[in-house]
C-alpha positions as a Markdown table, in Angstrom:
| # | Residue | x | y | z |
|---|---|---|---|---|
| 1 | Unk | -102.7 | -38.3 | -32.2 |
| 2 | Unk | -99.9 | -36.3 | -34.1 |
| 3 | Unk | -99.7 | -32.8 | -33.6 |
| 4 | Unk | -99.7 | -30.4 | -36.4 |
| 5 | Unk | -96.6 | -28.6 | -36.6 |
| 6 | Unk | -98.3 | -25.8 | -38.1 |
| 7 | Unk | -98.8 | -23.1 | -34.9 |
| 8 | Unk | -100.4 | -20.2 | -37.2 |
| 9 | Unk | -103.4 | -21.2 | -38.2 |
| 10 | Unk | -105.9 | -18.2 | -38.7 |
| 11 | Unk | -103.1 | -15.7 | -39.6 |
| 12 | Unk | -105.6 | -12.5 | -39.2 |
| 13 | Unk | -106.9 | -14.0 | -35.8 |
| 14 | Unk | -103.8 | -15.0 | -34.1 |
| 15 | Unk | -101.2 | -12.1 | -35.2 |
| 16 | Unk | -104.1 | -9.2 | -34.5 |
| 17 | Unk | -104.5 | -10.4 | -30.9 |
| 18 | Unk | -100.5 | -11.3 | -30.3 |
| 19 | Unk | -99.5 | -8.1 | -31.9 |
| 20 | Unk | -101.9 | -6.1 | -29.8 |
| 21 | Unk | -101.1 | -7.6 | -26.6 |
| 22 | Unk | -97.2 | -7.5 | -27.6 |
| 23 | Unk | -98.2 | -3.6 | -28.7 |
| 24 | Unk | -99.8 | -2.7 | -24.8 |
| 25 | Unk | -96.6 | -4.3 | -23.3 |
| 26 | Unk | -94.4 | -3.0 | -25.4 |
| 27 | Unk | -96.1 | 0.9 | -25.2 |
| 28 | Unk | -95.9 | 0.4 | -21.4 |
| 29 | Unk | -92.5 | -1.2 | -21.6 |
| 30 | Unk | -91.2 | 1.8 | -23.4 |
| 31 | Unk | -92.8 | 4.3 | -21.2 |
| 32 | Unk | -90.7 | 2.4 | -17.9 |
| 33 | Unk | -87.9 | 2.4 | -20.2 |
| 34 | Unk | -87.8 | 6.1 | -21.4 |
| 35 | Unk | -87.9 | 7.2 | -17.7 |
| 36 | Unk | -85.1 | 4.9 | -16.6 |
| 37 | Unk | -83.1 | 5.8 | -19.5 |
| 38 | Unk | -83.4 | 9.7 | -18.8 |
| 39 | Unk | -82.3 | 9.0 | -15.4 |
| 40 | Unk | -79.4 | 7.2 | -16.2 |
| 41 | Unk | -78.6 | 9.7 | -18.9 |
| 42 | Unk | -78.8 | 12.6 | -16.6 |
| 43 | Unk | -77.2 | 10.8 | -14.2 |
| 44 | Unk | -74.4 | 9.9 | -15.8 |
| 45 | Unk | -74.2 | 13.6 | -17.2 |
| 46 | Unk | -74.4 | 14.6 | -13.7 |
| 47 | Unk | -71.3 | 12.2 | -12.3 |
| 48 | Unk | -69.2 | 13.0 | -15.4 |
| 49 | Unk | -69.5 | 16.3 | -14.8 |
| 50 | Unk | -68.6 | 16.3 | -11.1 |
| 51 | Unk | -65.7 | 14.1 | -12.2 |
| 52 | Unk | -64.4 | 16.9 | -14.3 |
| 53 | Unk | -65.1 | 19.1 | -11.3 |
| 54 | Unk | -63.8 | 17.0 | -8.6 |
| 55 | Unk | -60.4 | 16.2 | -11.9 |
| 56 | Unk | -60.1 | 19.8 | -11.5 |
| 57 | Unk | -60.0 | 20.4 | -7.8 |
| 58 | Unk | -57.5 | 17.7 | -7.9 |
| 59 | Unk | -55.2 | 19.5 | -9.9 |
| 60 | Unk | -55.4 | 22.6 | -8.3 |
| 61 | Unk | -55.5 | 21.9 | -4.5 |
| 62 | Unk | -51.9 | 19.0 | -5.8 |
| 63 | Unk | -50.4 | 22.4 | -7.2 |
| 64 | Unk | -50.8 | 24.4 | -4.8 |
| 65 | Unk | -49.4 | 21.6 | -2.5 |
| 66 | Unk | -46.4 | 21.2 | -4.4 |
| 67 | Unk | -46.1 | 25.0 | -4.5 |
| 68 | Unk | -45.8 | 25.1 | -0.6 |
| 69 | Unk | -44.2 | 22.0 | 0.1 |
| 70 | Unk | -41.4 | 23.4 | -2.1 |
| 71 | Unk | -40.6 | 25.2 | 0.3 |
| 72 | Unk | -37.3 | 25.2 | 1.7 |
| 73 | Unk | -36.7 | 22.0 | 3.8 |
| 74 | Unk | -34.7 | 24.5 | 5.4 |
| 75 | Unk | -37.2 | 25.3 | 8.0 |
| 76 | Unk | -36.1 | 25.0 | 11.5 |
| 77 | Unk | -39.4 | 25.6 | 13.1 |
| 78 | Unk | -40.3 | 21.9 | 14.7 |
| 79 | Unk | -44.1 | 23.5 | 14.6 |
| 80 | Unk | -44.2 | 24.5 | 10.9 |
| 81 | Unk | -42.2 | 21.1 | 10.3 |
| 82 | Unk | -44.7 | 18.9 | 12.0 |
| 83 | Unk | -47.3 | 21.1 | 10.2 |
| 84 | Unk | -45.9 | 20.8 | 6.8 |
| 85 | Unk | -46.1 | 17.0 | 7.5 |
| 86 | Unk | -49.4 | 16.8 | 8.5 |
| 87 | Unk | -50.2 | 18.8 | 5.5 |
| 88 | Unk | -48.4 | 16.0 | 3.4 |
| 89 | Unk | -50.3 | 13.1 | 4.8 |
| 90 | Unk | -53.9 | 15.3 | 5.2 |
| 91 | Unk | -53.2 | 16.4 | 1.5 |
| 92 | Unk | -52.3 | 12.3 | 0.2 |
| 93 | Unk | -55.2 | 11.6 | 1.7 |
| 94 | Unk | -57.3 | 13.8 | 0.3 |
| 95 | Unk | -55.9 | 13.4 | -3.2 |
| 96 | Unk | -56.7 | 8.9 | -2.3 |
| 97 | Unk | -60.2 | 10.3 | -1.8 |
| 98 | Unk | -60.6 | 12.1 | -4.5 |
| 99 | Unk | -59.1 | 9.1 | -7.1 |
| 100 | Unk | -61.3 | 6.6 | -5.3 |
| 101 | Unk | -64.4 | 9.2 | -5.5 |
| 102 | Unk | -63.5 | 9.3 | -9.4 |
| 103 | Unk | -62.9 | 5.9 | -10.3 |
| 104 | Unk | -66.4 | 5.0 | -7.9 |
| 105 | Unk | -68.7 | 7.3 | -10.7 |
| 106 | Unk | -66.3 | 6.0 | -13.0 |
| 107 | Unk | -67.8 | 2.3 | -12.3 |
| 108 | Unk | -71.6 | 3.5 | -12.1 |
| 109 | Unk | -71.4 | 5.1 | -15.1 |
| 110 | Unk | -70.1 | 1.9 | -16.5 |
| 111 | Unk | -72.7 | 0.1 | -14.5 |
| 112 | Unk | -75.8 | 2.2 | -15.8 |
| 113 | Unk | -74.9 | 1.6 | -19.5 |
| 114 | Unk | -74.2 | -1.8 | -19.1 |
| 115 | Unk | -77.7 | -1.5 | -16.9 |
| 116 | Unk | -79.8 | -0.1 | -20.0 |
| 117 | Unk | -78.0 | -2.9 | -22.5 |
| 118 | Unk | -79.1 | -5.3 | -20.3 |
| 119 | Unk | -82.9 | -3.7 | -19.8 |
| 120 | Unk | -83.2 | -3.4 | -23.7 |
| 121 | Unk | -81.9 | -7.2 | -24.4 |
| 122 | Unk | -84.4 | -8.4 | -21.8 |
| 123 | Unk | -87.2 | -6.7 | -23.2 |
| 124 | Unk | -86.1 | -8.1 | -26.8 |
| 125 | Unk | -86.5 | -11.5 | -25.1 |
| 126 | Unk | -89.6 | -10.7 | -23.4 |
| 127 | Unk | -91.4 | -9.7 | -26.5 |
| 128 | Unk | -89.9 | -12.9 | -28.5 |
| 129 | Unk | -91.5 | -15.3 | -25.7 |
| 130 | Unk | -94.5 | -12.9 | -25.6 |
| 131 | Unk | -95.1 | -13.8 | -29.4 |
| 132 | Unk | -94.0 | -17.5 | -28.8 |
| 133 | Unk | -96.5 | -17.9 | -26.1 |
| 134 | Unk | -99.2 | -15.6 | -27.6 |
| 135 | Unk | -98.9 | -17.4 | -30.7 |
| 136 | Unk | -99.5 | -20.8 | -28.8 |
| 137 | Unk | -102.2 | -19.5 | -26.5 |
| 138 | Unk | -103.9 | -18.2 | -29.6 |
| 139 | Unk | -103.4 | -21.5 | -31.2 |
| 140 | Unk | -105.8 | -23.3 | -28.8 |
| 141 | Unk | -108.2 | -21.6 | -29.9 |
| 142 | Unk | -107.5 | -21.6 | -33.7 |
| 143 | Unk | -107.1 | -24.9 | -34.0 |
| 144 | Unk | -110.6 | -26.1 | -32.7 |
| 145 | Unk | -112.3 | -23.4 | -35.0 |
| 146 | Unk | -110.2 | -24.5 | -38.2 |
| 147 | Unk | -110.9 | -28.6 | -37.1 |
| 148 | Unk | -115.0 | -27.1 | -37.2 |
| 149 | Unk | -114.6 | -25.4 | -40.1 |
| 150 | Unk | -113.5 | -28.1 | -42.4 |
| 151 | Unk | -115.9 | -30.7 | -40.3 |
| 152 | Unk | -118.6 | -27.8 | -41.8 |
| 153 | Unk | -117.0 | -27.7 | -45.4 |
| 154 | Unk | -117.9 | -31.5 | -45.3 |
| 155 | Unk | -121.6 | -31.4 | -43.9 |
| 156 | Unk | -122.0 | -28.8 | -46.9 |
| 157 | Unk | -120.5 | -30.5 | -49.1 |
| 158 | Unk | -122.9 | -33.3 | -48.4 |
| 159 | Unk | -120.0 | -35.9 | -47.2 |
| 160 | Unk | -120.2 | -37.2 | -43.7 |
| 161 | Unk | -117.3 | -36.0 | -41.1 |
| 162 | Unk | -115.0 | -38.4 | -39.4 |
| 163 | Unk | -114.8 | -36.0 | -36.1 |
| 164 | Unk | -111.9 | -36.9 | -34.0 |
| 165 | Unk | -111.3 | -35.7 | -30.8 |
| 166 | Unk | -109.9 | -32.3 | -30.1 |
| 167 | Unk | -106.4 | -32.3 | -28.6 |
| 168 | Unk | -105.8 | -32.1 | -24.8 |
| 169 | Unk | -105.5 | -28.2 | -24.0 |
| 170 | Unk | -107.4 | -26.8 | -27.1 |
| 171 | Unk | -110.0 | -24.2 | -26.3 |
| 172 | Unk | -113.7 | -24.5 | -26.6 |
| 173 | Unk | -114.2 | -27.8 | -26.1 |
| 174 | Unk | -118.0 | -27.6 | -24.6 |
| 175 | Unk | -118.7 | -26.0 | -27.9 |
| 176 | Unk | -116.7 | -28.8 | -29.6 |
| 177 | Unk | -118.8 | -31.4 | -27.8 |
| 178 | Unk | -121.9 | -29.5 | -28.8 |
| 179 | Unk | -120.7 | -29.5 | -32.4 |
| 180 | Unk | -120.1 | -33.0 | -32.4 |
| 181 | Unk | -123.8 | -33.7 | -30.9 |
| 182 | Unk | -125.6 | -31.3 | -33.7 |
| 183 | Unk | -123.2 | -33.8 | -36.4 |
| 184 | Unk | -124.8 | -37.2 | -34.3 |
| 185 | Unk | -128.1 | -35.4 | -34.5 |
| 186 | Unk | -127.9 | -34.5 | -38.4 |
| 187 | Unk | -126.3 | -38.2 | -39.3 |
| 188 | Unk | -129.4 | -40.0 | -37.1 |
| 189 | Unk | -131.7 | -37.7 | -38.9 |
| 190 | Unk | -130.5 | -38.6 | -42.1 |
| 191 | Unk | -130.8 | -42.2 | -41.4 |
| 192 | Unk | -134.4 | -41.8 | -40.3 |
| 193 | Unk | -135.4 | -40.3 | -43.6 |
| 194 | Unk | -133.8 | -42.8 | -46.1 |
């Protein structure tokens, strides 16, 4: 049996119910992603403006080391010497942390952006196969009703339906069958009475 190629069928049937199912997800869909997107927002707000903080602390505290460590290397003191070298590697240290701190919200900022491009894409491809499969599921059920519905326009129009079989996977097939036994029932009548 050839398929019909033809998946919308009863337009008003099949786009009301796929359009209100793809309408609940999508409402629900939007809720999940309003709240993930104002977290990320403020999020991001949040680590840009500690970086700014942390951008600033890093200026100041390197200043104020380059301020003492100019001091002159003159010092004879073996106590403030070893001192002002410990200071040097304590404060190169410090300033390490503070760039790998940076360049760490740096990379979740990234991250979260490239997080919520990735959330919105997937949802455009969830609604697409949501219509795809809605429209298919709804099809099942469309299908049989328009096969009846002609196999009616014929009994009405007084010529005899050829009924075929309804295609593996279509929807209301016990009322199919009970169509086609109403049809038998009709054509044996009308055999009785001529």
């Amino acid at each position: 049996m050839k398929k019909r190629k033809q998946y919308i069928i009863d337009k008003g049937f099949q786009l009301r119910h796929t359009f209100s199912i793809i309408g609940i997800v999508s409402v629900i869909t939007a809720v999940i992603l309003i709240a993930i997107t104002a977290s990320v927002v403020y999020n991001n707000n949040k680590l840009t403006e500690n970086n700014t903080k942390i951008t600033n602390i890093y200026e100041i505290e390197n200043s104020i080391f380059v301020s003492l460590s100019s001091l002159p290397e003159s010092v004879k003191d073996p106590v403030l010497r070893k001192a002002l070298i410990q200071n040097t590697k304590n404060h190169d240290r410090n300033m390490e942390t503070l760039n790998r701190i940076i360049a760490f919200n740096t990379t979740i900022i990234r991250y979260n952006k490239i997080l919520l491009v990735a959330i919105l894409a997937i949802i455009l491809a969830e609604s697409i196969a949501l219509y795809v499969i809605l429209i298919r599921k709804t099809h099942r059920i469309s299908g049989p009703i328009y096969v009846i519905s002609n196999f009616m326009k014929d009994i009405i129009a007084g010529r005899d339906p050829k009924l075929r079989p309804l295609r593996k996977g279509d929807e209301l097939q016990e009322f199919y069958d009970l169509f086609q036994k109403m049809v038998k029932a009709i054509r044996s009548r009308g055999h009785h009475t001529s």
